[in-house]
N, C-alpha and C positions, 0 to 999 in steps of 0.2 A: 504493500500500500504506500508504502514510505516513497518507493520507487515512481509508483506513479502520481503521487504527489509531485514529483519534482521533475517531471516532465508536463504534467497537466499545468501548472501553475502558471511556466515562461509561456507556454501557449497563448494560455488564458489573456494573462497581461497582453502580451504580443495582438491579438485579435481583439484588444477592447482599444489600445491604442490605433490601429489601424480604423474605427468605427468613433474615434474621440473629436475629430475634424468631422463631427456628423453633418454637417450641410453640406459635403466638398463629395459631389458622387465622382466626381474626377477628380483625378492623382495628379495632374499638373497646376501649375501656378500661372497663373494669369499675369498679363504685362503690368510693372510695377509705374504706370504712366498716370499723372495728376487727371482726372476729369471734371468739370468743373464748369458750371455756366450762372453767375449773377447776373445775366441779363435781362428777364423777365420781368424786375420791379414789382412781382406781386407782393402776394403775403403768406404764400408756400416755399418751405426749406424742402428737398429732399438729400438726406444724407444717407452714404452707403458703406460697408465695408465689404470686401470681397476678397480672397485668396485663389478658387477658382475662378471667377470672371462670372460665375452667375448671378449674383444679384444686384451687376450693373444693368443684365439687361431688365430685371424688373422694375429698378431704379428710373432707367428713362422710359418707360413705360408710363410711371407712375409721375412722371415731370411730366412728359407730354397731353397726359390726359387733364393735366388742372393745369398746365403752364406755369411751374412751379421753376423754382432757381434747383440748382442742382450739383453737390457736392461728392468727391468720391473718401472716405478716412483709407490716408495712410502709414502705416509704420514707418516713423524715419529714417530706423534700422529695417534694411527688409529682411520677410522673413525667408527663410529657406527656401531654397528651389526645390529640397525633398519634402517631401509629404511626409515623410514619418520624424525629420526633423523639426518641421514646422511645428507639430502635432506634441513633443515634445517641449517648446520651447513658450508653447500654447498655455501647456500643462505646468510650467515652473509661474510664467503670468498669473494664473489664475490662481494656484495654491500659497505663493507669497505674496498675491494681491501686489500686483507688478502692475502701474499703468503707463505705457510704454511712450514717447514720446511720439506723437504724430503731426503731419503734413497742415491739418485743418485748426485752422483757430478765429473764431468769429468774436470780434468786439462786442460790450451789449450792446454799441450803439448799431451796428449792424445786423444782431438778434432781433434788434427790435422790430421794425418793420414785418416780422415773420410773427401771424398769430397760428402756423398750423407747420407742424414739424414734423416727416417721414422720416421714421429709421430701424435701417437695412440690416439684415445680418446674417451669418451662417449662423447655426447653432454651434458652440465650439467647446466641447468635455461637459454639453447639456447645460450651461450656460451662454451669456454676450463676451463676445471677443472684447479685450482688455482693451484694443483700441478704440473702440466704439463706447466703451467707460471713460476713457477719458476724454472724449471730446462733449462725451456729457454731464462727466464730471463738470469740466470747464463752461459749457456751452449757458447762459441765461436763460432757460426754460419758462422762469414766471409768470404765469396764465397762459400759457400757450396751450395749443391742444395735440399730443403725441402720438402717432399711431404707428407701428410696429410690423415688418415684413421680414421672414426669415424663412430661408431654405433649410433646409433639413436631412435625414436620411435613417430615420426610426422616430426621431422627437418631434413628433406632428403636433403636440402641445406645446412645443418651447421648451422642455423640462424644466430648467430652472431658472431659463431667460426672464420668462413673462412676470413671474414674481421679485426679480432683479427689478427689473424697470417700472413694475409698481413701486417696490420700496423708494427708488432712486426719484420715482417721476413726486411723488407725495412730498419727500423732504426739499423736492427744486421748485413746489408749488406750480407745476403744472397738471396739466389733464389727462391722464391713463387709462382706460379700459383694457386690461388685457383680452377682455372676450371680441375686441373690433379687429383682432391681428390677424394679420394674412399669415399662410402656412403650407410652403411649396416644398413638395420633394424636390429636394437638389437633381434628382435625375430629371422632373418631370419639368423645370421651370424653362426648356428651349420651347412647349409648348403650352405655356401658360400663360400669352399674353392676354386673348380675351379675361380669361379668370382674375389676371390683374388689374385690368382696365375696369371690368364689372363689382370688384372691391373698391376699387377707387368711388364709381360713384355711386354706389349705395350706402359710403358712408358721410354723405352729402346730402342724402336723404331723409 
């Protein structure tokens, strides 16, 4: 038993690691390139984080349906080009509550003008990427209204996202529903544009 204890175990670990980067159905890393449009002058933010590339394309999805300005967060330091050192490096972030330095930094006086705020995410070890922590750490939320889009790849509830960003959205006095959040398999989101466009405006409704 002892024996296969200690072969089942590095297994174990090994295939929970490989499934920790749960929104990223693909093993590559997306171009570490700034995206980025204030041109709109509304009063919608969309912010995103992404490692595979997938929920940029939800991101301008969801700019293009409300004509929203639109932000991409990135790591300063980029993360790995491997997927299991990412997944790693994911996982020291999150256990010593690491919030990494990023690309994105909005003035309040710049917040301001934004009463309705999109943000993007993988689900990453069943929580929000540390990146996307701290740009809302940082970010002026107050009274604004927050709604939440994350891919996935088993955590079709967020696991432990969606109660992150209640705690986080309540102490920055803004406006949180976790039950308004969109919720995309990472494999499925190349054809999820309508399902993203028709979250969009029913929650306008």
């Amino acid at each position: 038993m002892k024996k296969l204890a200690r072969i089942f175990i590095p297994v174990l670990t090994f295939a929970l690691a490989l499934l920790s980067l749960a929104g990223c159905a693909e093993r590559n890393r997306a171009d570490q390139n700034a995206d980025a449009d204030f041109s709109k002058k509304g009063d919608v933010l969309v912010v995103y984080f992404t490692w595979s590339g997938h929920l940029r394309s939800m991101a301008h999805w969801i700019a293009d349906e409300v004509g929203a300005d639109y932000a991409r967060i990135l790591r300063k330091e980029e993360y790995p080009v491997s997927y299991n050192e990412t997944a790693d490096v994911a996982k020291k972030e999150k256990d010593e509550n690491i919030y990494p330095e990023i690309n994105l930094s909005l003035s309040d006086k710049e917040m301001k003008r934004y009463k309705t705020v999109f943000v993007g995410f993988p689900v990453w070890w069943y929580d929000v990427p540390m990146p996307v922590m701290t740009f809302l750490k940082q970010a002026n939320l107050q009274g604004k209204n927050v709604y939440a889009f994350f891919s996935h790849e088993g955590s079709s509830d967020g696991a432990g996202s969606l109660p992150t960003l209640e705690k986080l959205m309540l102490a920055k006095g803004a406006a949180f529903d976790k039950k308004t959040a969109l919720s995309v398999r990472g494999s499925k989101v190349k054809d999820s544009e309508t399902v993203v466009r028709e979250w969009v405006k029913a929650l306008s409704k």
